[in-house]
C-alpha positions in Angstrom: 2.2 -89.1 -3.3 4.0 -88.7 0.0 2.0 -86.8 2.5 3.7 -84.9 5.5 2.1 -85.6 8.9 3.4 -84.2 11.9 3.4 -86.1 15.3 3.2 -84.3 18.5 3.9 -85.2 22.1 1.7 -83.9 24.6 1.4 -84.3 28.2 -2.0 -86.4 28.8 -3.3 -82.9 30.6 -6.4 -80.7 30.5 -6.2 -78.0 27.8 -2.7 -79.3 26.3 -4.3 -80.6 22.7 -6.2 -77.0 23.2 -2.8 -75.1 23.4 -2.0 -77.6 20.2 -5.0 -76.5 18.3 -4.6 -73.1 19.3 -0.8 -72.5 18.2 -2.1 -73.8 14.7 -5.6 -71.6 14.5 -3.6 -68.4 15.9 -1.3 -69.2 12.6 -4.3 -69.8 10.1 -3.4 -73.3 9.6 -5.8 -75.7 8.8 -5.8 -79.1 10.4 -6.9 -81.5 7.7 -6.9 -84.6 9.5 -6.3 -85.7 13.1 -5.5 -88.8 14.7 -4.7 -89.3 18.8 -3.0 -92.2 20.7 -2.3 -92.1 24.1 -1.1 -94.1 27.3 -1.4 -93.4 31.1 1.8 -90.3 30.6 1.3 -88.8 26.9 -0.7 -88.7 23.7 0.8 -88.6 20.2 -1.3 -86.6 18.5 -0.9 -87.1 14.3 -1.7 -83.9 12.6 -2.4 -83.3 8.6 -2.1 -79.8 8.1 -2.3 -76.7 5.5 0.9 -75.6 6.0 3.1 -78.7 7.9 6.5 -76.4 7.8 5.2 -73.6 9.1 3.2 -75.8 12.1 5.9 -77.5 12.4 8.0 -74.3 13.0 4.9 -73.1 15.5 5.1 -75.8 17.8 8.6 -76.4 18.0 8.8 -72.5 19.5 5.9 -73.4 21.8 7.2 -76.0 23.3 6.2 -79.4 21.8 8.1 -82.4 20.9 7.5 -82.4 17.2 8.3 -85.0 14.6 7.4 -84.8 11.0 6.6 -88.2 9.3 5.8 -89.9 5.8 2.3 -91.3 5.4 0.0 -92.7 2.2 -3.3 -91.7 1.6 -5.7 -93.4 -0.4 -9.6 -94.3 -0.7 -11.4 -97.1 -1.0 -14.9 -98.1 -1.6 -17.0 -97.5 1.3 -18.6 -100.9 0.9 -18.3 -104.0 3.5 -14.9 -105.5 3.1 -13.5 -102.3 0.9 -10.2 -102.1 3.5 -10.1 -105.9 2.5 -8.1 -105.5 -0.9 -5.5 -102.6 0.0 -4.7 -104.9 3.0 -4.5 -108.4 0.8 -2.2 -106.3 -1.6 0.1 -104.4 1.2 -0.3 -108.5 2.5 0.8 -109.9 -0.7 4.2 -107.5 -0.9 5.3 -108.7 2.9 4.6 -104.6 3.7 3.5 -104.3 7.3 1.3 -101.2 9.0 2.6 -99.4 11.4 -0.5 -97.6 12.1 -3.4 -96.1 10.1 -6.2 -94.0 10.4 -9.9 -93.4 7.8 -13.0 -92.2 7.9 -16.1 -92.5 5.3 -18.6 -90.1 3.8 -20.6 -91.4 0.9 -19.0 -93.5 -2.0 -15.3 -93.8 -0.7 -13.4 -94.2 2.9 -10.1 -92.4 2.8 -7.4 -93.6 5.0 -3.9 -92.7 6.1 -1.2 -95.7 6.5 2.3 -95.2 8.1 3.9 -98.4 6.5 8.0 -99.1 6.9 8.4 -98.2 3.3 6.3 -95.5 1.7 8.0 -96.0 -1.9 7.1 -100.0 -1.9 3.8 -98.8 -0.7 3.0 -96.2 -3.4 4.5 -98.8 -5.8 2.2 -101.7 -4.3 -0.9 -99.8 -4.4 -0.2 -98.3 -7.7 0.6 -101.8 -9.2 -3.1 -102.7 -8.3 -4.6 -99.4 -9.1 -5.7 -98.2 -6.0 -6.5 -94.6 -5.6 -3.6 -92.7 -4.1 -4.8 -89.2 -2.6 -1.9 -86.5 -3.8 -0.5 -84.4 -0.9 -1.7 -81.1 -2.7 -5.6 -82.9 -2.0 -5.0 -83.0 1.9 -3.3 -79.8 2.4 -6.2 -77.3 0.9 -7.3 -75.4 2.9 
């Protein structure tokens, strides 16, 4: 239930997410979800991807500071106060959030959480039968 993101470090310049985005549509990989946070100097730019060895690979030859990292996906119910329960059980279990990302179309919002322990995650959010999303789900192309 681990899902492979990749965090890149770029230069808070014109055209450098381009050169990003073009390294990985050159290769035929498929960005799956995308998340940016930046300050004055640089952006970190979160990447799910088709093929995360292979981009990672790509834009360690091109350049970029490149770091591959463990994240959770799951959905909940795209209803007001659906984020309320997955954050009252990850609450509940002392597990903090680095950092998450969603979005929502339809029934469900999925979301992407960088906690300090994916395993206690997983476990936490299987314990109350939240939907995990598998790995193989995100990387389709």
């Amino acid at each position: 239930m681990i899902i492979n993101q990749l965090s890149v470090f770029v230069e808070n310049k014109s055209g450098r997410l381009y050169e990003v985005m073009q390294t990985l549509g050159d290769a035929h990989i498929n960005v799956s979800a995308l998340s940016i946070a930046d300050t004055s100097d640089y952006g970190i730019v979160r990447l799910i991807v088709s093929d995360y060895e292979e981009a990672f690979k790509l834009l360690k030859e091109q350049g970029f500071s490149v770091q591959k990292t463990p994240v959770i996906g799951c959905k909940v119910p795209n209803t007001p106060g659906g984020l309320k329960a997955l954050l009252g059980y990850l609450a509940e279990d002392d597990i903090s959030i680095e950092y998450m990302y969603a979005f929502s179309i339809g029934d469900d919002a999925s979301i992407i959480l960088r906690t300090e322990n994916c395993y206690k995650t997983i476990e936490n959010l299987s314990k109350h039968q939240m939907e995990l999303v598998k790995a193989s789900d995100i990387y389709q192309v």
